[in-house]
Backbone as CSV, one residue per row, in Angstrom:
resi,resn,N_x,N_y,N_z,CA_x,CA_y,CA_z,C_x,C_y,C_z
1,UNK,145.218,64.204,113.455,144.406,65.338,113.063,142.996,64.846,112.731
2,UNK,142.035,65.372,113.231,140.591,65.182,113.084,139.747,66.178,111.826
3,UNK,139.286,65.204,111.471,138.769,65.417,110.121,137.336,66.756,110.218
4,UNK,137.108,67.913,109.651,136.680,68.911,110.320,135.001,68.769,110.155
5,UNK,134.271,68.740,110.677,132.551,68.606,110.572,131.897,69.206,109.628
6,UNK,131.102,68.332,108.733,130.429,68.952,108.050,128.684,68.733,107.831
7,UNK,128.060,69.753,107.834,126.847,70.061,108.057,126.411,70.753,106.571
8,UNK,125.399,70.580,106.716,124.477,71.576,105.671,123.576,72.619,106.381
9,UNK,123.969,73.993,105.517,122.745,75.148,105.860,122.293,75.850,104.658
10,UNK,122.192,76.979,104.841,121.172,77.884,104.295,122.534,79.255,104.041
11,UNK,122.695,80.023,103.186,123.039,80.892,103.110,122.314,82.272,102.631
12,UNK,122.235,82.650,104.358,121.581,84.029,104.167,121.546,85.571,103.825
13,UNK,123.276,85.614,103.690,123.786,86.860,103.719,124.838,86.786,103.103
14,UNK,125.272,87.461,101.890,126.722,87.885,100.779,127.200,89.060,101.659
15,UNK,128.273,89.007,102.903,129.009,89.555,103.061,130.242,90.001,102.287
16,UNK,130.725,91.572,102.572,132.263,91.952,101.957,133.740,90.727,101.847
17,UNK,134.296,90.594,100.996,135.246,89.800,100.962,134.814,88.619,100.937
18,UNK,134.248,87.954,99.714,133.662,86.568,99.634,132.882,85.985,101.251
19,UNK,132.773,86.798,102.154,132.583,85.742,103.107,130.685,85.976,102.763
20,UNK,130.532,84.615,103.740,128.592,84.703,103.212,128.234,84.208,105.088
21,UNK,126.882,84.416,105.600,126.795,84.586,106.578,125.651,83.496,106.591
22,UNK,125.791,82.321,107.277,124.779,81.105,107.117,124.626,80.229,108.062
23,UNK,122.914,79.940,107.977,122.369,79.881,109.153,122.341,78.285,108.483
24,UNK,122.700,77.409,110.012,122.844,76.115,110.127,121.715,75.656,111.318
25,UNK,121.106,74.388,111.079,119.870,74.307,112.101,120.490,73.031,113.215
26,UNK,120.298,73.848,114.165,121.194,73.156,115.610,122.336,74.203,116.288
27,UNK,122.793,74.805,115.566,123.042,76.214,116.098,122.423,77.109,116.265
28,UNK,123.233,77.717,117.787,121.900,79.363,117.897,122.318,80.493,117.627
29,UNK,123.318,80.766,116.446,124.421,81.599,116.160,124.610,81.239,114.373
30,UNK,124.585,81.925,113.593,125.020,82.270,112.511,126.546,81.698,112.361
31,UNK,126.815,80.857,111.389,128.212,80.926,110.840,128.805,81.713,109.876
32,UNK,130.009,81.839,109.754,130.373,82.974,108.985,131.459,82.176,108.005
33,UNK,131.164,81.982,106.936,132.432,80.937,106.068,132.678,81.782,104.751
34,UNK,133.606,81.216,104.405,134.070,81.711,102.977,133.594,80.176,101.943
35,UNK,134.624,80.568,100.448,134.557,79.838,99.664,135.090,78.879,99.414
36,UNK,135.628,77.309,99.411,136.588,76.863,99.383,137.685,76.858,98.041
37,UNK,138.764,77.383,98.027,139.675,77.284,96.915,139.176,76.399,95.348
38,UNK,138.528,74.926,95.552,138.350,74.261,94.304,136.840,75.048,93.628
39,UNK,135.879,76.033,94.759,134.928,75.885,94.350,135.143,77.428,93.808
40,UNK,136.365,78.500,94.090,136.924,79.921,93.401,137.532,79.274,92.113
41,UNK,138.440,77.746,92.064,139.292,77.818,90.352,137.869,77.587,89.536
42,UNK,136.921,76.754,90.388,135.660,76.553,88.815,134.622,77.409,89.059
43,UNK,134.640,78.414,89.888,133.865,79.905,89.788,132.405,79.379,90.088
44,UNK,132.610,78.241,90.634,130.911,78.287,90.981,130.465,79.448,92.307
45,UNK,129.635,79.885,91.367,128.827,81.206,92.424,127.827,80.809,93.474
46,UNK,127.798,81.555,94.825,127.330,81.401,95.795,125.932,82.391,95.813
47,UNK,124.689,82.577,96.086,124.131,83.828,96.339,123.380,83.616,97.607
48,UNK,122.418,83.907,98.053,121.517,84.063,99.227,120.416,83.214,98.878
49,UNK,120.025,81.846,99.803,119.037,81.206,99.547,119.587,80.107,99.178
50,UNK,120.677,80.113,98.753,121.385,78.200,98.532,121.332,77.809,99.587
51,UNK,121.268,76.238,99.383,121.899,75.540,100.286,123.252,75.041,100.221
52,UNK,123.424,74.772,101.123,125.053,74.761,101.039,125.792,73.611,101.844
53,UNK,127.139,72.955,101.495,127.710,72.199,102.614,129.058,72.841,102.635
54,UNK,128.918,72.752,104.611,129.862,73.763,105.114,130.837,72.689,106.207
55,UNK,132.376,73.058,106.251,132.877,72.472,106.748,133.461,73.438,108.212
56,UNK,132.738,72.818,109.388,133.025,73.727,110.730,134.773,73.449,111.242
57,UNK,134.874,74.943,111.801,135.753,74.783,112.473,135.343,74.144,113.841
58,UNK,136.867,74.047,114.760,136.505,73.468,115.804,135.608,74.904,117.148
59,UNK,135.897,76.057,116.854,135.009,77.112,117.388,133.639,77.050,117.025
60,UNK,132.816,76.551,115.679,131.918,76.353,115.189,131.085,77.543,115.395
61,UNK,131.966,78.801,114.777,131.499,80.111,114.398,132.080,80.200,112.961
62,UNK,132.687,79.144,112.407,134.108,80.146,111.389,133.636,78.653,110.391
63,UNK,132.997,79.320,109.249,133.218,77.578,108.086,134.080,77.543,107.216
64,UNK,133.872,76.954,106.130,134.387,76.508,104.640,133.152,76.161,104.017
65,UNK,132.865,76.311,102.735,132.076,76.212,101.759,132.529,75.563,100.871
66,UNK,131.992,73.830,101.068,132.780,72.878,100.083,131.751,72.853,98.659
67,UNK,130.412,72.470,99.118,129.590,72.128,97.999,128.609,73.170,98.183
68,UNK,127.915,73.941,96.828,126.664,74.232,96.802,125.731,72.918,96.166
69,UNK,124.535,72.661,96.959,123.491,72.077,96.697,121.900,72.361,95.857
């Protein structure tokens, strides 16, 4: 099993249902990720304008949100 890519972007958009809509530079397409589980038990909040590190799927439309920066 291959370990999943991770990049840093920009989060531009607080979509419905925790998901947030964030623009990564080298893509020509918006990713769409949620929160990761450790970062919902210690409630660290996400808003528009963080930066962020995101872990891609292998479609590299779909993330995870490990760290805010």
């Amino acid at each position: 099993m291959t370990s999943p890519l991770s990049v840093e972007g920009i989060v531009r958009e607080a979509l419905p249902g925790l998901k947030f809509r964030i623009e990564v530079s080298g893509l020509p397409h918006p990713v769409i990720g949620h929160i990761a589980g450790r970062m919902k038990i210690n409630r660290i909040r996400v808003l528009a304008g963080d930066r962020v590190t995101v872990e891609l799927a292998p479609d590299r439309k779909l993330g995870r949100i490990v760290r805010r920066l």
